[in-house]
VOLUMTI-572961 format. One record per residue (C-alpha): x, y, z; residue in one letter. Coordinates in pm, whole numbers. Example, Ala and Ser with C-alpha at 12.3 -4.5 7.8 and 13.67 -1.06 7.14 Angstrom:
VOLUMTI-572961
NODE        x        y        z   residuo
NODE     1230     -450      780         a
NODE     1367     -106      714         s
end
This chain:
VOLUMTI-572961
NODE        x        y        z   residuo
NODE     3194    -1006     -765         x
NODE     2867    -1066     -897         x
NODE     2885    -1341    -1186         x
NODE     2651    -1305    -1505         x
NODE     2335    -1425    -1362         x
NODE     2313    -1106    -1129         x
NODE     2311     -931    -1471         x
NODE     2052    -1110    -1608         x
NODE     1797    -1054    -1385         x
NODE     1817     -688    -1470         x
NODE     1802     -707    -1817         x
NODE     1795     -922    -2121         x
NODE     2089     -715    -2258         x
NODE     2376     -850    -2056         x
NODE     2321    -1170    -2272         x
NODE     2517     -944    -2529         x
NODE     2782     -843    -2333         x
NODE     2860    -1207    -2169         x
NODE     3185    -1241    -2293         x
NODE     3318     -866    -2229         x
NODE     3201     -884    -1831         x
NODE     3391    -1247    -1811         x
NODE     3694    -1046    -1913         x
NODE     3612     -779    -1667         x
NODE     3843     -827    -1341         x
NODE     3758     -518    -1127         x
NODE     3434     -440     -945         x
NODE     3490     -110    -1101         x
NODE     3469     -218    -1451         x
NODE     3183     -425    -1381         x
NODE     2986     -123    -1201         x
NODE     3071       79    -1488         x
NODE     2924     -183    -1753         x
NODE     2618     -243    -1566         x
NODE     2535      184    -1619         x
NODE     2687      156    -1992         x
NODE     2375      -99    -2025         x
NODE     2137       93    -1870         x
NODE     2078      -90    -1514         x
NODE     1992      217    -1296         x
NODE     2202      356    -1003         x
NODE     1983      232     -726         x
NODE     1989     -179     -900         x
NODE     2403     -119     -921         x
NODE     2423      -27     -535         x
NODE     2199     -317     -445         x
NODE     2385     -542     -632         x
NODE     2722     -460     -552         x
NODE     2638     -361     -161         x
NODE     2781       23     -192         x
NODE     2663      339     -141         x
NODE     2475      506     -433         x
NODE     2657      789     -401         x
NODE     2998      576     -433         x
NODE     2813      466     -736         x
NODE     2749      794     -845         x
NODE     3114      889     -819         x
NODE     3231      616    -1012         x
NODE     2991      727    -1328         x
NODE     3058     1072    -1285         x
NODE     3483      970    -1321         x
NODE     3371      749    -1580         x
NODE     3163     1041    -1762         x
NODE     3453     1254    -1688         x
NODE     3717     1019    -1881         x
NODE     3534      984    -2201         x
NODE     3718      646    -2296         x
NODE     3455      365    -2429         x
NODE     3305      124    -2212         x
NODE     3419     -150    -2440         x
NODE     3799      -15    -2446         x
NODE     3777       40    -2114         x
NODE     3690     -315    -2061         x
NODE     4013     -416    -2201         x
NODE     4230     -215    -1965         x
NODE     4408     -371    -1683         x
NODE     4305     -411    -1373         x
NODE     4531     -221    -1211         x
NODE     4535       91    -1485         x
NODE     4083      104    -1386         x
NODE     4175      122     -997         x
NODE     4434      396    -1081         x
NODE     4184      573    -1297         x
NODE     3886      523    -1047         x
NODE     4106      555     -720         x
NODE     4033      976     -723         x
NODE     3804     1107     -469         x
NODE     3793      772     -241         x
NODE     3913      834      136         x
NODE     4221      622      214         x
NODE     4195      417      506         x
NODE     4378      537      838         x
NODE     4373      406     1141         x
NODE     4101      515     1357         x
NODE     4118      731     1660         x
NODE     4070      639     2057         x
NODE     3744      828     2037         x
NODE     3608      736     1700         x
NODE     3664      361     1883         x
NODE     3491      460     2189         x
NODE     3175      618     2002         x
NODE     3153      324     1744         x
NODE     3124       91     2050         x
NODE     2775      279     2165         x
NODE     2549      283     1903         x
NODE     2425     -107     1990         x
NODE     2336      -15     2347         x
NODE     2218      333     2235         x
NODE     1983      228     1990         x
NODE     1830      -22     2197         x
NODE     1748      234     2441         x
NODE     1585      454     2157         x
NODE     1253      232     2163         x
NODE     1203      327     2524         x
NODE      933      576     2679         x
NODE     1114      964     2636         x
NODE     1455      820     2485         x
NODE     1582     1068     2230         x
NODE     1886     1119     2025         x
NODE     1913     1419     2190         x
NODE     1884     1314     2546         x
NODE     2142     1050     2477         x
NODE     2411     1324     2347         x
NODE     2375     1491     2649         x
NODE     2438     1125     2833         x
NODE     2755     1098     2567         x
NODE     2893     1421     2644         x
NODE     2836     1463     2975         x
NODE     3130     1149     3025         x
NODE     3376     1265     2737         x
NODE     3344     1652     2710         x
NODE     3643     1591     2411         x
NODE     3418     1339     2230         x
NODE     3245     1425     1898         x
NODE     2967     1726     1831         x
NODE     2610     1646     1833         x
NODE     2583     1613     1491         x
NODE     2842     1306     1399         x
NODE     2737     1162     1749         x
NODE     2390     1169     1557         x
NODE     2535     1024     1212         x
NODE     2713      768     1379         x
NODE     2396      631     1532         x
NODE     2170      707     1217         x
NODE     2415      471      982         x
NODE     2370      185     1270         x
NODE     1982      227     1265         x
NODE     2007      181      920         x
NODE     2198     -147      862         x
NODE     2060     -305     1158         x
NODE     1664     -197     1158         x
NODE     1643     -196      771         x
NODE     1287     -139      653         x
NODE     1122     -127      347         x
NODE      900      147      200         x
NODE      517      177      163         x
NODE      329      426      -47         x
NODE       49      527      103         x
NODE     -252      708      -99         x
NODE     -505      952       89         x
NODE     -789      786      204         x
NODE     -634      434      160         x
NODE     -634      307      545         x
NODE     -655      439      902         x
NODE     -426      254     1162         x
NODE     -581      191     1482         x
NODE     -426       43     1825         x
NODE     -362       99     2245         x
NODE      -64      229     2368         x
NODE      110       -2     2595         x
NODE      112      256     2862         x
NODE     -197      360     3072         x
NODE     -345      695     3241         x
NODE     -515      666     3562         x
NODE     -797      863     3697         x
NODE     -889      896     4035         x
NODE    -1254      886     4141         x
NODE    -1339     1161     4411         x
NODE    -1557      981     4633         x
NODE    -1327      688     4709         x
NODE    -1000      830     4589         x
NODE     -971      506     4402         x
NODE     -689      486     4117         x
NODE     -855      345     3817         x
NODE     -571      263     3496         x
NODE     -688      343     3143         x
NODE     -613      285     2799         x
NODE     -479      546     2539         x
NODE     -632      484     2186         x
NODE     -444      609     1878         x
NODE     -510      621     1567         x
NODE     -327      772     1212         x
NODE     -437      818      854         x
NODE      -92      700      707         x
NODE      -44      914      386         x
NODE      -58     1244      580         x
NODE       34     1121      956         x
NODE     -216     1309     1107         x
NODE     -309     1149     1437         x
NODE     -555     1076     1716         x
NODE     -603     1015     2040         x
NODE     -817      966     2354         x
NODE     -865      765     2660         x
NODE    -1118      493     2742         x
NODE    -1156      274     2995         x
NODE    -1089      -64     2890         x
NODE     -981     -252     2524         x
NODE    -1338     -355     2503         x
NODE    -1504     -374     2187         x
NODE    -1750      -90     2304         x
NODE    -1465      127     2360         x
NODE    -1256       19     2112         x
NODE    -1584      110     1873         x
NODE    -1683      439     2055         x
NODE    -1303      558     1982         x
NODE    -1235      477     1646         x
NODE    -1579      641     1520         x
NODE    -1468      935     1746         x
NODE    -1131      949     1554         x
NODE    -1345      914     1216         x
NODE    -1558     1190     1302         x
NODE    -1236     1368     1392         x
NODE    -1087     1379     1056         x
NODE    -1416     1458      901         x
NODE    -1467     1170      687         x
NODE    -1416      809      606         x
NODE    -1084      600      452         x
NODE    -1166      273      276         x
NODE    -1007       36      528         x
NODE     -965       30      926         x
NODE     -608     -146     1004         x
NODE     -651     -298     1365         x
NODE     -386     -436     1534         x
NODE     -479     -823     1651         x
NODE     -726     -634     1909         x
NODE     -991     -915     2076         x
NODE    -1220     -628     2045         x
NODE    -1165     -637     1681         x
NODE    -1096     -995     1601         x
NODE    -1266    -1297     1728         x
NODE    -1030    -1538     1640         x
NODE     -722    -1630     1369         x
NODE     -676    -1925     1191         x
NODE     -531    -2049      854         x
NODE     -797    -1919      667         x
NODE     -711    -1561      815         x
NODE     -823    -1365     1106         x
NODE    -1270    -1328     1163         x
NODE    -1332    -1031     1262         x
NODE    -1634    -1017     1533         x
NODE    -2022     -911     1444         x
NODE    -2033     -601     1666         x
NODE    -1683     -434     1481         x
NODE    -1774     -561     1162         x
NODE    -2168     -404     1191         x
NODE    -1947     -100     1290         x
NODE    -1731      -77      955         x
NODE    -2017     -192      723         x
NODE    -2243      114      882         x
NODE    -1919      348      754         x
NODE    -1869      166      473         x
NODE    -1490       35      561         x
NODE    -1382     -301      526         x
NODE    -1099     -390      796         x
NODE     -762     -550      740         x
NODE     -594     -662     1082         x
NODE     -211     -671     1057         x
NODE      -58    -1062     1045         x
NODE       36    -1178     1351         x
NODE      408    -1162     1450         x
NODE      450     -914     1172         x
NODE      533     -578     1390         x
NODE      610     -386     1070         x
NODE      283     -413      968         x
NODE      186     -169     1246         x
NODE      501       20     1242         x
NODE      332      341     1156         x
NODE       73      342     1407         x
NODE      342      197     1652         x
NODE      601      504     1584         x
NODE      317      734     1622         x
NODE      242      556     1990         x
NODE      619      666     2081         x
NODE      577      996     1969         x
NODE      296     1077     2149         x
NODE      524      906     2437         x
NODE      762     1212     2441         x
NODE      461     1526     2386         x
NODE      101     1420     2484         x
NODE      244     1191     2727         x
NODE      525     1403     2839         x
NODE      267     1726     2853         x
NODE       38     1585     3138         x
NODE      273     1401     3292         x
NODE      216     1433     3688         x
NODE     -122     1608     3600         x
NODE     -425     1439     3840         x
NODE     -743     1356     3656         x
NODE    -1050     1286     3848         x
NODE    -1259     1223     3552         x
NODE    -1229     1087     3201         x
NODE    -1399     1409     3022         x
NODE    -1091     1626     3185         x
NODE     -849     1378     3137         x
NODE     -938     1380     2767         x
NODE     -963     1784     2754         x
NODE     -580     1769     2847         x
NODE     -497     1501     2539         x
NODE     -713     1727     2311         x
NODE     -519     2035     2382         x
NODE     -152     1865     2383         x
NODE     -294     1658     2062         x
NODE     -365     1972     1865         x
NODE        1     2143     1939         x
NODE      110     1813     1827         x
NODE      -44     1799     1513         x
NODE       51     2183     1443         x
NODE      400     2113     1502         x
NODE      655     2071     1187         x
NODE      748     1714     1102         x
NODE     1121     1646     1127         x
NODE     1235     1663      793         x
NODE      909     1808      639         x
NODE      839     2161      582         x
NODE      519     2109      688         x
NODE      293     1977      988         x
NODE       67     1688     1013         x
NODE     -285     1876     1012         x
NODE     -114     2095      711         x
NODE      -15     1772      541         x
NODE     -389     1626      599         x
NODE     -532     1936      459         x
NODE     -386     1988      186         x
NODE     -372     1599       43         x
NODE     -607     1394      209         x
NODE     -902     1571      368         x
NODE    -1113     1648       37         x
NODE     -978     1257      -61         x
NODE    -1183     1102      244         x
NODE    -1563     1020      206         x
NODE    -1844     1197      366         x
NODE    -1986     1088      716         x
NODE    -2332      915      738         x
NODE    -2580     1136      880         x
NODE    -2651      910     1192         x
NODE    -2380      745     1405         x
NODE    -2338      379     1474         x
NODE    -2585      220     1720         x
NODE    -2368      -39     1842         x
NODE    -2615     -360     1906         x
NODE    -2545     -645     2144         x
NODE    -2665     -964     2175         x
NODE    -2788    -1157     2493         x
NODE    -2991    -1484     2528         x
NODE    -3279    -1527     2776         x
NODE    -3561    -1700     2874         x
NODE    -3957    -1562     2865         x
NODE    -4050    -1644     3221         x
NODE    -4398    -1771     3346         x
NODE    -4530    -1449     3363         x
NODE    -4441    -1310     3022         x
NODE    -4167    -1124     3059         x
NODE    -3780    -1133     3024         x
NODE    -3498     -986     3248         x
NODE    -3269     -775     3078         x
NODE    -3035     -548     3318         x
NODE    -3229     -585     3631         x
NODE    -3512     -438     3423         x
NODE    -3806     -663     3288         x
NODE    -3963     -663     2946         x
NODE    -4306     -840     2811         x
NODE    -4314    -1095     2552         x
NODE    -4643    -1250     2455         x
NODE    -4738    -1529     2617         x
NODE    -4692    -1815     2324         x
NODE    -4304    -1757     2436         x
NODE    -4367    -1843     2802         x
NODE    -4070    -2090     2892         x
NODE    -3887    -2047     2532         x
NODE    -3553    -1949     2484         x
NODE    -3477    -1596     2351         x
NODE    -3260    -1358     2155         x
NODE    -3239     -998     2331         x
NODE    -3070     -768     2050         x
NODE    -3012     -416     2215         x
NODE    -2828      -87     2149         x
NODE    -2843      251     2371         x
NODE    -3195      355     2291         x
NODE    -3369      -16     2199         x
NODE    -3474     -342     2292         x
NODE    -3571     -614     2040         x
NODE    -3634     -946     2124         x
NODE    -3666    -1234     1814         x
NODE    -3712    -1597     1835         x
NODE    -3527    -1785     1606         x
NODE    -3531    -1512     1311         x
NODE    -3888    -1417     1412         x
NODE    -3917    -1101     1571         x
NODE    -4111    -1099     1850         x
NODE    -4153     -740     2026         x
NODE    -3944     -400     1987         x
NODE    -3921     -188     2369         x
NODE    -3773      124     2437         x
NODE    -3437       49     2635         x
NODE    -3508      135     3019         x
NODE    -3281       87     3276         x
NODE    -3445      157     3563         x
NODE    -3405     -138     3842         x
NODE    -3670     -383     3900         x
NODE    -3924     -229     3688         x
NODE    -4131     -351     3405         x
NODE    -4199     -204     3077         x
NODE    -4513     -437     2951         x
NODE    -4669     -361     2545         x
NODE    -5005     -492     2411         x
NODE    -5037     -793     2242         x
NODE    -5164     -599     1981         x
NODE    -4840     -377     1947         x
NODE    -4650     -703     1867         x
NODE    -4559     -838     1519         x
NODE    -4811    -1070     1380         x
NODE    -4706    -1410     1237         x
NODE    -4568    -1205      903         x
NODE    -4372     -990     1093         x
NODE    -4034    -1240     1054         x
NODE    -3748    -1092     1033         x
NODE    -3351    -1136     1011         x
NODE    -3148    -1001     1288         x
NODE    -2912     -755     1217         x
end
């Protein structure tokens, strides 16, 4: 029984009423004076470790009875357990089969975190060995109450356009090249804007940060607009390094969010619930998207995606369990006029690559060779490139801008005069 510093914390009040709960000698009577003062139904359960609908019951008697809090106070024990006993199950002694199911739920929700494991699925496992055992729906209840004392989470409101969750699924596609009939593994991205669930997903080849960017601005262009964060998962592609001032997130993902205007929060490390959402979304694309192409053969990444896209889309128009509604219905109607607008352009992603100007004026980038002017013979270089360009800076000078060309062994070569003068320094972005 809780003493009077359980009260306290709750409110001032009890300070009142210190002498009447010392008196009090039943659970009941002290569950009972904690709603007289006002402490609301959800604090009482928490406190006293009961249902709030037990609490419930015990207000509604006490409602019922009319008699004072205070007189009631000064009953006896044993007259408040009389008066309080109605509508509470005795106990009896439990059957061989209620014994039998309450031994499963341990093993059985273990096996719930694994690839196409679903309530359902296990019933049929259940029943298939005692055909006299319970009905689907209190094998289901009997497993929901152990998933809820033992994997006890706590809630997070989340606000359209707040964050999107980003991360790899653990398990891989494969796509096998024509010519060689070689089996090549790759990744699944996902990704989920957490207020309205709605969800994305494609392949790429590796975790790299060029895929890892390529993907999430695919999924941003997907839902048509911007949130104000990007959650990543401890991703290398994403974050350089952690220490105890907090994780540093590298210069090619961070040029990415700052060209979309998102700032980027990784999840703590060893903190799985941080990533729950994007995590439960992973599994459920497990048992459709998964399940949908499952022995499908892909000989390319562009049809292996066209296959995700298609499953994706039922999956989003599906009805969430327990919601009247599906995710892209959810997303349209709270959060898509919430996100900001694109930027006209996409993100050139730019790299960075050290060289040095060889004797004859030119650097090697790629198999390809550039010119530099000829002050830079024998100094060291910074090549900063993207898709389409090529700019080379000393220190922060820049030195010359090319067109990217990746043809092999050839040599792109600019006029001295087409190079910055001595004022053209510049910072590298």
């Amino acid at each position: 029984m809780p003493d009077r510093g359980v009260f306290r914390r709750f409110d001032s009040r009890l300070d009142r009423w210190g002498k009447t709960i010392s008196t009090m000698t039943t659970k009941i009577a002290n569950i009972l004076q904690c709603y007289a003062l006002g402490m609301e139904i959800k604090q009482i359960s928490r406190s006293f470790e009961l249902s709030r609908n037990t609490v419930r019951r015990y207000v509604r008697l006490f409602q019922k009875c009319g008699i004072p809090i205070k007189e009631l106070a000064s009953m006896p024990s044993s007259r408040i357990q009389e008066m309080f006993s109605e509508g509470v199950s005795r106990s009896q002694i439990p059957s061989q089969r209620q014994l039998e199911l309450e031994a499963l739920p341990p093993e059985y929700s273990a096996r719930l975190s694994r690839r196409g494991v679903t309530v359902k699925s296990l019933y049929k496992e259940y029943h298939k060995t005692r055909p006299n055992g319970y009905k689907h729906a209190s094998f289901g209840n009997y497993l929901m109450r152990y998933r809820m004392v033992t994997h006890v989470v706590g809630h997070i409101e989340h606000y359209a356009d707040d964050q999107i969750y980003i991360d790899f699924a653990s398990d891989k596609f494969e796509v096998i090249d024509n010519e060689n009939g070689e089996c090549r593994s790759v990744e699944m991205f996902v990704s989920i804007l957490p207020c309205s669930h709605y969800t994305y997903c494609e392949a790429v080849w590796s975790q790299s940060k060029q895929d890892l960017i390529k993907a999430c601005e695919n999924a941003l262009h997907f839902y048509g607009g911007i949130p104000m964060a990007i959650v990543p998962d401890n991703l290398k592609a994403a974050v350089a390094r952690s220490n105890h001032n907090g994780p540093v997130i590298n210069e090619e993902f961070a040029a990415f969010a700052e060209h979309y205007g998102c700032t980027v929060y990784p999840t703590r490390v060893r903190h799985p619930k941080d990533k729950a959402l994007v995590e439960n979304a992973v599994k459920l694309l497990y048992r459709s998207v998964y399940a949908d192409i499952e022995g499908l053969v892909f000989h390319s990444l562009e049809s292996l995606n066209a296959a995700i896209s298609e499953s994706l889309s039922a999956f989003n128009g599906r009805r969430m369990s327990g919601r009247p509604q599906s995710r892209r219905e959810q997303f349209e109607q709270i959060e898509s006029d919430c996100l900001r607008p694109l930027p006209a352009i996409r993100h050139q992603m730019k790299e960075r690559r050290s060289a040095t100007v060889m004797r004859n004026g030119y650097v090697t980038f790629r198999l390809h060779h550039y010119s530099v002017p000829k002050e830079y013979i024998g100094k060291r270089v910074e090549i900063v490139y993207d898709a389409d360009t090529l700019k080379i800076y000393h220190g922060l000078r820049l030195v010359t801008t090319h067109q990217r060309d990746d043809t092999l062994y050839a040599y792109t070569t600019k006029a001295p005069t087409d190079c910055p003068d001595a004022m053209g320094a510049m910072k590298i972005k």
